[in-house]
mmCIF file as gemmi writes it, N, C-alpha and C atoms, coordinates in Angstrom:
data_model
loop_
_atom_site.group_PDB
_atom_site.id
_atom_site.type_symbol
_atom_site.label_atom_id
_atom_site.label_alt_id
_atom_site.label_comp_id
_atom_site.label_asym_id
_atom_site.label_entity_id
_atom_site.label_seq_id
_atom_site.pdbx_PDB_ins_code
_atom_site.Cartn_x
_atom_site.Cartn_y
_atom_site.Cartn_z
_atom_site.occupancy
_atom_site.B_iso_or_equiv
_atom_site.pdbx_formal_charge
_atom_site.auth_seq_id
_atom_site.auth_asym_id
_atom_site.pdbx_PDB_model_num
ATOM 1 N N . UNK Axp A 1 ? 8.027 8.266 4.886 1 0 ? 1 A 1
ATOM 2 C CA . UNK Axp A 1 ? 8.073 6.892 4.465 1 0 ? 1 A 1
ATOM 3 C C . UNK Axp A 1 ? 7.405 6.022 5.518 1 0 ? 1 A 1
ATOM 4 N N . UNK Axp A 2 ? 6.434 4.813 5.179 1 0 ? 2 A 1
ATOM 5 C CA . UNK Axp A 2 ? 5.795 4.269 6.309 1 0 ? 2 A 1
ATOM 6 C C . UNK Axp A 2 ? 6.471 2.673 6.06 1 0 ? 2 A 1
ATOM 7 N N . UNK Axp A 3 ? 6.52 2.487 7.806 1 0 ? 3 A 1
ATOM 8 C CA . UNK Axp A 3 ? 7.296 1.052 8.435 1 0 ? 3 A 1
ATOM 9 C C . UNK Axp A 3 ? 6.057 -0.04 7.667 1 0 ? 3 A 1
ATOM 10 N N . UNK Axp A 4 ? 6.815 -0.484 7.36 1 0 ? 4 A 1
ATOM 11 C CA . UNK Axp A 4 ? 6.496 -2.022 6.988 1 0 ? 4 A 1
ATOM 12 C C . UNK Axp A 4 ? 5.773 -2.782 8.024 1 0 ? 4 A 1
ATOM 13 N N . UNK Axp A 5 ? 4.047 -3.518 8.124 1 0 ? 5 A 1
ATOM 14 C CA . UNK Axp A 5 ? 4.028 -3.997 9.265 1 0 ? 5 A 1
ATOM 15 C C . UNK Axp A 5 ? 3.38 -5.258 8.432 1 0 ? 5 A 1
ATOM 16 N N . UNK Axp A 6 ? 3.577 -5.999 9.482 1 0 ? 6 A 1
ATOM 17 C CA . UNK Axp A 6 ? 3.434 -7.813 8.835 1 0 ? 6 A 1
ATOM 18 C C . UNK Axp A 6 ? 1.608 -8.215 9.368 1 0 ? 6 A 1
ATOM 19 N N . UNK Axp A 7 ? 1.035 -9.193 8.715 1 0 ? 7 A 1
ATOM 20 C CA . UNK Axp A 7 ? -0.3 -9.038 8.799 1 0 ? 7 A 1
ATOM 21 C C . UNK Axp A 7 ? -0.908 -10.27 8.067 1 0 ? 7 A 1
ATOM 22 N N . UNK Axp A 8 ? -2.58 -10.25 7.659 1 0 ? 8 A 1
ATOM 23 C CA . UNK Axp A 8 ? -2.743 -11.321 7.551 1 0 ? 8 A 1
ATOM 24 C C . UNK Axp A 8 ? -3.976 -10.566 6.69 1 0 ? 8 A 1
ATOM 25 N N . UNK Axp A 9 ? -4.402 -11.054 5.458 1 0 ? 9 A 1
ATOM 26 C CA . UNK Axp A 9 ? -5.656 -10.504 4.713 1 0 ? 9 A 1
ATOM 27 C C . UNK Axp A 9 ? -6.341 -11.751 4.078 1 0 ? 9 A 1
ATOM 28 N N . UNK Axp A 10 ? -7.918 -11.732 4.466 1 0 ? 10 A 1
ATOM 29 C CA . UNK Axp A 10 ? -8.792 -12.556 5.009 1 0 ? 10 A 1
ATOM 30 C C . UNK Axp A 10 ? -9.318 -12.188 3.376 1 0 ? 10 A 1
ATOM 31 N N . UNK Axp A 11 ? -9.891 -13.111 2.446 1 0 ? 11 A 1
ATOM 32 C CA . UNK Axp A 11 ? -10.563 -12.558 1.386 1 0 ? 11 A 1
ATOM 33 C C . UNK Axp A 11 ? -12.223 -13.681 1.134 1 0 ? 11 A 1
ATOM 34 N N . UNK Axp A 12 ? -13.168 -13.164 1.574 1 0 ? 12 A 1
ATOM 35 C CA . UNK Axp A 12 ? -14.22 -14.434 0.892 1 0 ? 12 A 1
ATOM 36 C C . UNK Axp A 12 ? -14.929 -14.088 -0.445 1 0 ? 12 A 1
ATOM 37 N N . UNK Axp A 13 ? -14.715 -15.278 -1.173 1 0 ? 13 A 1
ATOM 38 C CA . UNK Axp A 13 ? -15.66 -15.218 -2.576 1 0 ? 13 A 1
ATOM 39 C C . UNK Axp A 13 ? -16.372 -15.977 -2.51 1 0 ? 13 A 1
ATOM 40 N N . UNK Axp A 14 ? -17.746 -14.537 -2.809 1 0 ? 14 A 1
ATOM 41 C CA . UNK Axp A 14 ? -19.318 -15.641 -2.738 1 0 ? 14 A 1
ATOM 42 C C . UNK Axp A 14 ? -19.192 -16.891 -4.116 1 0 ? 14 A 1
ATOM 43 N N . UNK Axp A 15 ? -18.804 -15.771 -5.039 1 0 ? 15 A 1
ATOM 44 C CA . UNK Axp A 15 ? -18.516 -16.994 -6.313 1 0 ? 15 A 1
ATOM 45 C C . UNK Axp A 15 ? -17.406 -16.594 -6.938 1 0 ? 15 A 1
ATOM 46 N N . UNK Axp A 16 ? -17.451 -18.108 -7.25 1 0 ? 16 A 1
ATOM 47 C CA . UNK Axp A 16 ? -15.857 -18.217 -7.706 1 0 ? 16 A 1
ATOM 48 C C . UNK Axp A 16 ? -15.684 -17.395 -9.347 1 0 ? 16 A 1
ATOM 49 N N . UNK Axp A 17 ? -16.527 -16.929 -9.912 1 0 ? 17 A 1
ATOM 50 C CA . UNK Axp A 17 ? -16.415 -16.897 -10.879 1 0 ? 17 A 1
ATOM 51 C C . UNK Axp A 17 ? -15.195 -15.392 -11.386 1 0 ? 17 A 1
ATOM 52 N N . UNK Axp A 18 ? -15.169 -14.857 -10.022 1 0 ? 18 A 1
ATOM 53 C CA . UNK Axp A 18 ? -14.34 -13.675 -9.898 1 0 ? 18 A 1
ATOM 54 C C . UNK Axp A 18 ? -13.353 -14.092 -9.801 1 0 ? 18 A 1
ATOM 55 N N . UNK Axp A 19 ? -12.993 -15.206 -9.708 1 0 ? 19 A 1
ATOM 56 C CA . UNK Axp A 19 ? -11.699 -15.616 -9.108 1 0 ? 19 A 1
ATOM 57 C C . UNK Axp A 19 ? -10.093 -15.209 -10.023 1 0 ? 19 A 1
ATOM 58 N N . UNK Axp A 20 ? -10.222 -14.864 -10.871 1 0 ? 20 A 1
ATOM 59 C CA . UNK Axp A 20 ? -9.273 -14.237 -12.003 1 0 ? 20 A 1
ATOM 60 C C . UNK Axp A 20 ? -9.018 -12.798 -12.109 1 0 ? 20 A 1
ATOM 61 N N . UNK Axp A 21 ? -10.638 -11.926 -11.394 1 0 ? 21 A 1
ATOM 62 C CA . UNK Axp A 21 ? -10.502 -10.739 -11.293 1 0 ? 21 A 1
ATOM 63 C C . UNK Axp A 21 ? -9.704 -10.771 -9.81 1 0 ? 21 A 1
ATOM 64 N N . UNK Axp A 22 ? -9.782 -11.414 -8.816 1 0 ? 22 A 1
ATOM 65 C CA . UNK Axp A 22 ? -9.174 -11.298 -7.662 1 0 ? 22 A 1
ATOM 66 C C . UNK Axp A 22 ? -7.82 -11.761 -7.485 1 0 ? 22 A 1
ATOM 67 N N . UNK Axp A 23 ? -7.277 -12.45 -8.515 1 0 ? 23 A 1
ATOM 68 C CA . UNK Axp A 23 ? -6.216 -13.319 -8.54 1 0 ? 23 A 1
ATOM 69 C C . UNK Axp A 23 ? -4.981 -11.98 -9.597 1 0 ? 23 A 1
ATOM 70 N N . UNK Axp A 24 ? -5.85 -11.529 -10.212 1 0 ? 24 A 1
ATOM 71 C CA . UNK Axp A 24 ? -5.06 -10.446 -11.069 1 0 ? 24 A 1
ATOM 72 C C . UNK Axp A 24 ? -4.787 -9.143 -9.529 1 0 ? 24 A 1
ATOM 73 N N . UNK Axp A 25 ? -5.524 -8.841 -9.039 1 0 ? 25 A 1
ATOM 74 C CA . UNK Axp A 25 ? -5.425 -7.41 -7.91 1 0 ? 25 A 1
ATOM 75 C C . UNK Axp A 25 ? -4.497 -8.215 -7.303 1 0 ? 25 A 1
ATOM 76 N N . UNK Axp A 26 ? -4.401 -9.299 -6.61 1 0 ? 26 A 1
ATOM 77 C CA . UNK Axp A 26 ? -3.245 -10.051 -5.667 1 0 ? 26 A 1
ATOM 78 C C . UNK Axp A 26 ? -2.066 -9.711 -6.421 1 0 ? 26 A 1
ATOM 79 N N . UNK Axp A 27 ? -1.862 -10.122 -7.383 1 0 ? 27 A 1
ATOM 80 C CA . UNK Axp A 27 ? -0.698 -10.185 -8.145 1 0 ? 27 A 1
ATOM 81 C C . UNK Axp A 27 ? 0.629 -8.864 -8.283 1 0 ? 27 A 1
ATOM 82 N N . UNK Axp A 28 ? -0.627 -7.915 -8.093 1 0 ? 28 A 1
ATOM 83 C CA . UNK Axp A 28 ? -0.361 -6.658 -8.24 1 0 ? 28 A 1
ATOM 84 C C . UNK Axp A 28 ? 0.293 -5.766 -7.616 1 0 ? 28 A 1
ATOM 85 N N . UNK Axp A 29 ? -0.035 -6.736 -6.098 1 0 ? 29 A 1
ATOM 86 C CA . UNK Axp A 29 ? 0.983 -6.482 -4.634 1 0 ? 29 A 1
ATOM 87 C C . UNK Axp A 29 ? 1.491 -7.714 -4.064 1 0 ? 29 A 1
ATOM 88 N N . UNK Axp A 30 ? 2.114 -8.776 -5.23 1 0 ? 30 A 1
ATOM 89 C CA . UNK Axp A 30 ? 2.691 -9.366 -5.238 1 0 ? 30 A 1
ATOM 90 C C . UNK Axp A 30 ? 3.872 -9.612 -4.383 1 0 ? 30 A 1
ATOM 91 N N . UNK Axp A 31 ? 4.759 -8.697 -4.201 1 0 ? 31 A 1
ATOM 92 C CA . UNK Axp A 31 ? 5.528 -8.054 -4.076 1 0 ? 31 A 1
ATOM 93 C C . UNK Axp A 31 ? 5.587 -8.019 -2.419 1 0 ? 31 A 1
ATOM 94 N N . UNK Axp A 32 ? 4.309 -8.045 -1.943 1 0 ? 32 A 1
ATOM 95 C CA . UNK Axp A 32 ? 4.263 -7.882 -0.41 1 0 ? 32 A 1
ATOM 96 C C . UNK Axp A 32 ? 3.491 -8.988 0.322 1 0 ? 32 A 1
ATOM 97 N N . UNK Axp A 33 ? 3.48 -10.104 -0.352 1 0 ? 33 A 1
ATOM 98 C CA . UNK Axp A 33 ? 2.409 -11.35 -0.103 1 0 ? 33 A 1
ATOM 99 C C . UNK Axp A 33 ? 3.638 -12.307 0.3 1 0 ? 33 A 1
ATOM 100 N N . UNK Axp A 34 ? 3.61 -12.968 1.594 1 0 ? 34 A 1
ATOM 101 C CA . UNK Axp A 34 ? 4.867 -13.833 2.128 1 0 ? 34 A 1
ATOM 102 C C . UNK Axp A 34 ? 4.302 -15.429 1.974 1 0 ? 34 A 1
ATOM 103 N N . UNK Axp A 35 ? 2.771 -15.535 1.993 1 0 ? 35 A 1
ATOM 104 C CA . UNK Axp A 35 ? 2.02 -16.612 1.833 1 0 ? 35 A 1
ATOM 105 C C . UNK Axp A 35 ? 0.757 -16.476 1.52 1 0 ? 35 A 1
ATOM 106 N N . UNK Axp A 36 ? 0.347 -17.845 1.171 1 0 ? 36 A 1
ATOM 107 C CA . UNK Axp A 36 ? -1.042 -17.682 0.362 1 0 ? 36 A 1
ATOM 108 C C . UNK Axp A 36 ? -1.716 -19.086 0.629 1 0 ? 36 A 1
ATOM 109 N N . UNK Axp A 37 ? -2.784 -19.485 0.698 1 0 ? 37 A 1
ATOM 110 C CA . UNK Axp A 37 ? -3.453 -20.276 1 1 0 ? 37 A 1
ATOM 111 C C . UNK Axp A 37 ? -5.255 -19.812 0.611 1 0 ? 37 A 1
ATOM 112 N N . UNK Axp A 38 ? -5.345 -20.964 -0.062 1 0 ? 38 A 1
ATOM 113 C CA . UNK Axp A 38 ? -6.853 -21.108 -0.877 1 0 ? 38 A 1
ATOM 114 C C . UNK Axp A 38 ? -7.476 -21.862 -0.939 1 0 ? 38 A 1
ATOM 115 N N . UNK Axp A 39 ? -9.016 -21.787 -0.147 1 0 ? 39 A 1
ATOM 116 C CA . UNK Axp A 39 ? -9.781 -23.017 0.365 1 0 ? 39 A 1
ATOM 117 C C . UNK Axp A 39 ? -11.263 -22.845 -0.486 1 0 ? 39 A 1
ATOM 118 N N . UNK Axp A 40 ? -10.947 -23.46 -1.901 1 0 ? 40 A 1
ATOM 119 C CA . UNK Axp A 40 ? -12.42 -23.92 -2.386 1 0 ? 40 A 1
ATOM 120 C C . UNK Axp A 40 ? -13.65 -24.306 -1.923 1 0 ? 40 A 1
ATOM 121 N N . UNK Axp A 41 ? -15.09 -24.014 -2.008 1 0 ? 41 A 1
ATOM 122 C CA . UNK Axp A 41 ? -15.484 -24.981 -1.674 1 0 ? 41 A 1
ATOM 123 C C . UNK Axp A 41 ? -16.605 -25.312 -2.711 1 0 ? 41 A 1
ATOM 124 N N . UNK Axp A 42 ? -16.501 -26.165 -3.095 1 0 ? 42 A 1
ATOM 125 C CA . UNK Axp A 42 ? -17.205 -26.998 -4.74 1 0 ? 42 A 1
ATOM 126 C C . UNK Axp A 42 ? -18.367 -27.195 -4.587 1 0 ? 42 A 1
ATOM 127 N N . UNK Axp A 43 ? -19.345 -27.255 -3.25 1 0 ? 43 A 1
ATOM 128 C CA . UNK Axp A 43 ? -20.373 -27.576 -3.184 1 0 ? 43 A 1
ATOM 129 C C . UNK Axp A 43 ? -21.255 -26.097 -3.342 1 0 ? 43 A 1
ATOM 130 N N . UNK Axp A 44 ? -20.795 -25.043 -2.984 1 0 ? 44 A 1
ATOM 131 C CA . UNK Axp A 44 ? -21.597 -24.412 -2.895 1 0 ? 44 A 1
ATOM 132 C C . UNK Axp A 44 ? -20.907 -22.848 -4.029 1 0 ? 44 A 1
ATOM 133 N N . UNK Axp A 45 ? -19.549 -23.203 -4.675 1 0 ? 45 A 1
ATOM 134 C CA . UNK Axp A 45 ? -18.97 -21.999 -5.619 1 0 ? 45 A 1
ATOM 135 C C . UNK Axp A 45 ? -18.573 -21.128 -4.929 1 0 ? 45 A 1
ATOM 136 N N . UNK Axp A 46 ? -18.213 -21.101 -3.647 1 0 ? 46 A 1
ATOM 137 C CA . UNK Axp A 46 ? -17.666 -19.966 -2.314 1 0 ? 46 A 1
ATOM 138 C C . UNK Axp A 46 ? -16.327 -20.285 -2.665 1 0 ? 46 A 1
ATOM 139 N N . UNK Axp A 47 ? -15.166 -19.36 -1.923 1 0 ? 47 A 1
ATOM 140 C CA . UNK Axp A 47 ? -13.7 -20.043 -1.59 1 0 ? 47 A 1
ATOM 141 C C . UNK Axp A 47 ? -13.583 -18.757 -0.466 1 0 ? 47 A 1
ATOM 142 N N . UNK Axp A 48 ? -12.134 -19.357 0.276 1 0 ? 48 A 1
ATOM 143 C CA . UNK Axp A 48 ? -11.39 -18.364 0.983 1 0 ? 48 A 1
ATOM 144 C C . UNK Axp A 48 ? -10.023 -18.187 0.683 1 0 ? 48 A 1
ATOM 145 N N . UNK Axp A 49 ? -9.962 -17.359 0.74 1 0 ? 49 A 1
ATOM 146 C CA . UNK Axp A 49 ? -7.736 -17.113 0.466 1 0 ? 49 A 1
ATOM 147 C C . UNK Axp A 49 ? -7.603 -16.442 1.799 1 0 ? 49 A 1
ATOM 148 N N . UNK Axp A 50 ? -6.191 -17.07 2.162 1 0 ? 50 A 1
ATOM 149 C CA . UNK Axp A 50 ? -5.705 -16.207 3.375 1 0 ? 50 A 1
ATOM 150 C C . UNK Axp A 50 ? -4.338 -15.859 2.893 1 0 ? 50 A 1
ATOM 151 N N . UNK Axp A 51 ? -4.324 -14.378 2.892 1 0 ? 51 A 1
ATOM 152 C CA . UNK Axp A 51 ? -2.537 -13.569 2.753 1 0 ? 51 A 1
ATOM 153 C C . UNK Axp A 51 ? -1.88 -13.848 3.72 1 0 ? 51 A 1
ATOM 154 N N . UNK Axp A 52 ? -0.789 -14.005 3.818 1 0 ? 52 A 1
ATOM 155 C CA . UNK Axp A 52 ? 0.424 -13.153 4.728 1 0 ? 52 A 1
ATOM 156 C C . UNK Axp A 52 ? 0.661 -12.404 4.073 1 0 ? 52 A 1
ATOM 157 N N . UNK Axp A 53 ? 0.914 -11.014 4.59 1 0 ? 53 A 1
ATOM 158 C CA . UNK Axp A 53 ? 1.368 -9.99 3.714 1 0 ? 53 A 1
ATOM 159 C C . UNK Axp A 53 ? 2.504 -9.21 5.087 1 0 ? 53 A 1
ATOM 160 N N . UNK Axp A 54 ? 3.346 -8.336 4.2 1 0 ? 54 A 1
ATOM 161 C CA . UNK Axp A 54 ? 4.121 -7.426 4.803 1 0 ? 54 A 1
ATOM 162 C C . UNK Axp A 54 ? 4.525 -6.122 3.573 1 0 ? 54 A 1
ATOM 163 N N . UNK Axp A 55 ? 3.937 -5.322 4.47 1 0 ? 55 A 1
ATOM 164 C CA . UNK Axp A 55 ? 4.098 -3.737 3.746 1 0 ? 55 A 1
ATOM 165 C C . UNK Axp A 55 ? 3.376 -2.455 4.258 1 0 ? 55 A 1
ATOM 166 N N . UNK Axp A 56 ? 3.702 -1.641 3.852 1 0 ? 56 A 1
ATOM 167 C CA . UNK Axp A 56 ? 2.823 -0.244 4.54 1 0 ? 56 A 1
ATOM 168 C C . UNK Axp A 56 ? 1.471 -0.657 4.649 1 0 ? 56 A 1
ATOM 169 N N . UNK Axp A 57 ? 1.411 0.604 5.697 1 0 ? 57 A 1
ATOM 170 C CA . UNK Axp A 57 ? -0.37 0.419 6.036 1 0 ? 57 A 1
ATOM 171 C C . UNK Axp A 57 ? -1.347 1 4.92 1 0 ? 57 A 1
ATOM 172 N N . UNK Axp A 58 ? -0.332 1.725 3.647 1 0 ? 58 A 1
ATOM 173 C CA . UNK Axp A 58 ? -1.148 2.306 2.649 1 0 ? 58 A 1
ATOM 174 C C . UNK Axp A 58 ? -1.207 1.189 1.684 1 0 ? 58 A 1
ATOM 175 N N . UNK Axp A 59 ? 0.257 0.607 1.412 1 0 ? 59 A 1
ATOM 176 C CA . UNK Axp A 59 ? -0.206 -0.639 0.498 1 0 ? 59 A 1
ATOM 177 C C . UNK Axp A 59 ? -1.097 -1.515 0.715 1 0 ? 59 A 1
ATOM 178 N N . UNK Axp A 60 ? -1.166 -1.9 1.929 1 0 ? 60 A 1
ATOM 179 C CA . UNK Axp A 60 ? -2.099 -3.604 2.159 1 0 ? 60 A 1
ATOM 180 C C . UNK Axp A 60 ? -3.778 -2.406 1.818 1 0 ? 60 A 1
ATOM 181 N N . UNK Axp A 61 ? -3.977 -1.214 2.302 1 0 ? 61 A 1
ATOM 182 C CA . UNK Axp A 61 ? -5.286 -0.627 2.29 1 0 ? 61 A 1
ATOM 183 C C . UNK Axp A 61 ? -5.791 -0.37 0.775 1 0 ? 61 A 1
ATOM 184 N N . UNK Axp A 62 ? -4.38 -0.073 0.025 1 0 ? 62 A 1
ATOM 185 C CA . UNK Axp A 62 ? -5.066 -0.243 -1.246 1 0 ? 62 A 1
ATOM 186 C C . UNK Axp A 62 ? -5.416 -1.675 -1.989 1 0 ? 62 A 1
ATOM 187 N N . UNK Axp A 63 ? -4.438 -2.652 -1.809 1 0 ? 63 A 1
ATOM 188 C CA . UNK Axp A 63 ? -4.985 -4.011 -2.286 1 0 ? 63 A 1
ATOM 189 C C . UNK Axp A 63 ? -6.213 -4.493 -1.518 1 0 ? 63 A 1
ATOM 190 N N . UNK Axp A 64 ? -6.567 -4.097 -0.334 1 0 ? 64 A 1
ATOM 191 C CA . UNK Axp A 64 ? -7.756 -4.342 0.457 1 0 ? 64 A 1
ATOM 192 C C . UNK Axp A 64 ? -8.79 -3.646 -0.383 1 0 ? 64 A 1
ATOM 193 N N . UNK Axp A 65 ? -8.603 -2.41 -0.657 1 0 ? 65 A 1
ATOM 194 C CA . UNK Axp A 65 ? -9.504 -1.624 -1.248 1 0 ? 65 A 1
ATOM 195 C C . UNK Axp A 65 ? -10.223 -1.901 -2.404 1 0 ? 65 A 1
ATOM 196 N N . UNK Axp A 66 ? -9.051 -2.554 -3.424 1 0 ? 66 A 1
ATOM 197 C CA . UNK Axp A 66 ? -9.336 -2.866 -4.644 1 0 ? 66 A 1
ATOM 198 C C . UNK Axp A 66 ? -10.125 -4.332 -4.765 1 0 ? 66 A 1
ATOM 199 N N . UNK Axp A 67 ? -9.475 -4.947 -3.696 1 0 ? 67 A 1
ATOM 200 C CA . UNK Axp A 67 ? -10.094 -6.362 -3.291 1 0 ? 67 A 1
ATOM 201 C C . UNK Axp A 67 ? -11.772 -6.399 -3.452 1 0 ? 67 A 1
ATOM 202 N N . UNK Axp A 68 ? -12.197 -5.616 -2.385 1 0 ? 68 A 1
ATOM 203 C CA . UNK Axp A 68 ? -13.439 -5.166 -1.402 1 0 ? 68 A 1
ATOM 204 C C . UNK Axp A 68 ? -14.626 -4.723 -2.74 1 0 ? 68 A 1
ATOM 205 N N . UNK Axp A 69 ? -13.67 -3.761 -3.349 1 0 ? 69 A 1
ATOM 206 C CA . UNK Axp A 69 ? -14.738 -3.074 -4.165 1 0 ? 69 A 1
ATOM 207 C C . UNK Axp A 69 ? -15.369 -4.38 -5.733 1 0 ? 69 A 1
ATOM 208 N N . UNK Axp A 70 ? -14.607 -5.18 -5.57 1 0 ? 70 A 1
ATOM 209 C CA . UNK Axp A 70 ? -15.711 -6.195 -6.328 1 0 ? 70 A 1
ATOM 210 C C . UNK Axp A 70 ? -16.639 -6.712 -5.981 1 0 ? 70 A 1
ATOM 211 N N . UNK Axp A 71 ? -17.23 -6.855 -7.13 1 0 ? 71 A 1
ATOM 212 C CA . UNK Axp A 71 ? -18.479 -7.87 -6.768 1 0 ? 71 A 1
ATOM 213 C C . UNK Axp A 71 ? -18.766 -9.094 -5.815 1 0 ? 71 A 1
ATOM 214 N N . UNK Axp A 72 ? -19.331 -9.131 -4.938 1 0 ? 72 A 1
ATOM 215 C CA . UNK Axp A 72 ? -19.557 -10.629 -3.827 1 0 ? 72 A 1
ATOM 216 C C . UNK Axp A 72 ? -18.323 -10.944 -3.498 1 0 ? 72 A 1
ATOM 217 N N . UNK Axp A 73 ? -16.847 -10.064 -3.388 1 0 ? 73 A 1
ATOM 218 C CA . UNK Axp A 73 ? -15.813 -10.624 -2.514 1 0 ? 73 A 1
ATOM 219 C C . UNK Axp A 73 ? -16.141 -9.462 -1.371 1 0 ? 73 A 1
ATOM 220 N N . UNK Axp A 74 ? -15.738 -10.068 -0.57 1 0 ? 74 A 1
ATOM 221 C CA . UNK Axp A 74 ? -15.662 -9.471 1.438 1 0 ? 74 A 1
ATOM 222 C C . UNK Axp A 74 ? -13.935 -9.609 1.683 1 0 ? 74 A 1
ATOM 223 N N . UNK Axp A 75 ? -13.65 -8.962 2.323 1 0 ? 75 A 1
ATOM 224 C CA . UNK Axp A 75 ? -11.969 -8.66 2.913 1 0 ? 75 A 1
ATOM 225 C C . UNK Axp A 75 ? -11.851 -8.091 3.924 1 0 ? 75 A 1
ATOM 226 N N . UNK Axp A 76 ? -11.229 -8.483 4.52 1 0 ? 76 A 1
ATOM 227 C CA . UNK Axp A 76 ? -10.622 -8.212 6.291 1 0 ? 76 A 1
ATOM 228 C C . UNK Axp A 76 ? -9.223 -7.89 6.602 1 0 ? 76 A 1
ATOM 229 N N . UNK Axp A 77 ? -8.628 -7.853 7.322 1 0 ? 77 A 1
ATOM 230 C CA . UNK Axp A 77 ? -7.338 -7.355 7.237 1 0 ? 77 A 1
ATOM 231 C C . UNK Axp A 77 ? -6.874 -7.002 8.957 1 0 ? 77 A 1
ATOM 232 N N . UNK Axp A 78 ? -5.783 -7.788 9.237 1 0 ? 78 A 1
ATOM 233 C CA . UNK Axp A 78 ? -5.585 -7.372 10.476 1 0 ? 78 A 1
ATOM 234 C C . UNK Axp A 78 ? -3.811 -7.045 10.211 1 0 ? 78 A 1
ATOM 235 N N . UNK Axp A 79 ? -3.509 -6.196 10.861 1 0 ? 79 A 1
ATOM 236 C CA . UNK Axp A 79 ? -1.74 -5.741 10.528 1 0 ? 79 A 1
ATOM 237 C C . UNK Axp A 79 ? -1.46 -5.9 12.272 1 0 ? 79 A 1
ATOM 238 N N . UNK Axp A 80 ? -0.104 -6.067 12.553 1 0 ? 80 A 1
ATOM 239 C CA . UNK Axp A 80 ? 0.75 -6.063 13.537 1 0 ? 80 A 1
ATOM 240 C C . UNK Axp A 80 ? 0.548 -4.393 13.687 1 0 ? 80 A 1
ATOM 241 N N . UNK Axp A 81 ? 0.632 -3.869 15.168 1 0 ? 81 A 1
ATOM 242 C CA . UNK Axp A 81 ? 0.838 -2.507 15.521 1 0 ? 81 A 1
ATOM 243 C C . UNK Axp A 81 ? 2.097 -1.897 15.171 1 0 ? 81 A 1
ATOM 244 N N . UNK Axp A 82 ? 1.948 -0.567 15.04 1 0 ? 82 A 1
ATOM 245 C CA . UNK Axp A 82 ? 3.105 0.357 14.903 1 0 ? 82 A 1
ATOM 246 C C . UNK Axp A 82 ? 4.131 0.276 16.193 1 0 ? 82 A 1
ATOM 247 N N . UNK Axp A 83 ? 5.2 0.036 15.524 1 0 ? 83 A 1
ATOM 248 C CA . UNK Axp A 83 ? 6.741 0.092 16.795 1 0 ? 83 A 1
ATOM 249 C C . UNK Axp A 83 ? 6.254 1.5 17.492 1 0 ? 83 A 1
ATOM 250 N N . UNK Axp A 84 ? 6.646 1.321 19.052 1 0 ? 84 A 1
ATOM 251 C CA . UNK Axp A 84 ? 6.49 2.977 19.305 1 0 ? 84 A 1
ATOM 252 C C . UNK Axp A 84 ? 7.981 2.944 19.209 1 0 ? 84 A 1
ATOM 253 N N . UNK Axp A 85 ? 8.907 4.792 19.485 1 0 ? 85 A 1
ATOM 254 C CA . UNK Axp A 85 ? 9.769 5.123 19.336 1 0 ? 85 A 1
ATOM 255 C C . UNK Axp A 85 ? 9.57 5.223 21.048 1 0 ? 85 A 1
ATOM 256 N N . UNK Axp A 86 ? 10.822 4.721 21.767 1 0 ? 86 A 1
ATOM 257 C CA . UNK Axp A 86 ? 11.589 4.868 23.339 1 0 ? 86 A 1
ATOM 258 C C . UNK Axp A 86 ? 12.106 5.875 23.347 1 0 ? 86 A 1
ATOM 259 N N . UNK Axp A 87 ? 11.439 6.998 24.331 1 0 ? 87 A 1
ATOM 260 C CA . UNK Axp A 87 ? 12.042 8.132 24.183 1 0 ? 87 A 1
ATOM 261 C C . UNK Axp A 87 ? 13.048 8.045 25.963 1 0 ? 87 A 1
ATOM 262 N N . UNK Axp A 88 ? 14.121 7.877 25.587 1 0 ? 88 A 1
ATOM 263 C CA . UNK Axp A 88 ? 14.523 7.544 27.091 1 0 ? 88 A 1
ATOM 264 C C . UNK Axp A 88 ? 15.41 9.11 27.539 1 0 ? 88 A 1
C-alpha cells in the first residue's frame, strides 16, 4: 500500500478549448484534489490550473498521465518526499 504524499500539480492549456476534456480527468481524482485554482487568460485562449493534491505517488502519476497525454495541455507535478522509517 503506498503513503499518501501532499503536492502541487501545475497544468497549462495552450487552448482553452480542451478545457472540459481536462476538467472531466480532474474530476476523476477528485477525490485527492484539496484545492484548485484557475487562471484564464482571454487575450490569448491559454489558462493555468494549479492542484493541491494528496494521494499516492501512483494516483497523482496517473491523473498526471492522463492530463499530459492531451492535446496542447503541459503538466508538472511536484509531491512532498517519502517519510523515511527511524531505524533506532
Amino acid at each position: 500500500m503506498s503513503e499518501n504524499r501532499l503536492g502541487f500539480v501545475g497544468i497549462v492549456m495552450e487552448n482553452r478549448a480542451c478545457a472540459g476534456e481536462v476538467n472531466r480527468v480532474v474530476s476523476l481524482y477528485g477525490d485527492m484534489i484539496k484545492g484548485r485554482i484557475g487562471v484564464p487568460d482571454h487575450d490569448t485562449g491559454t489558462a493555468v490550473i494549479g492542484l493541491i493534491v494528496e494521494g499516492s505517488n501512483e494516483a497523482v502519476g496517473a491523473m498526471t498521465g492522463k492530463l499530459g497525454n492531451l492535446p496542447g495541455v503541459t503538466v508538472k507535478s511536484a509531491l512532498t518526499a517519502r517519510k523515511e522509517t527511524r531505524k533506532d
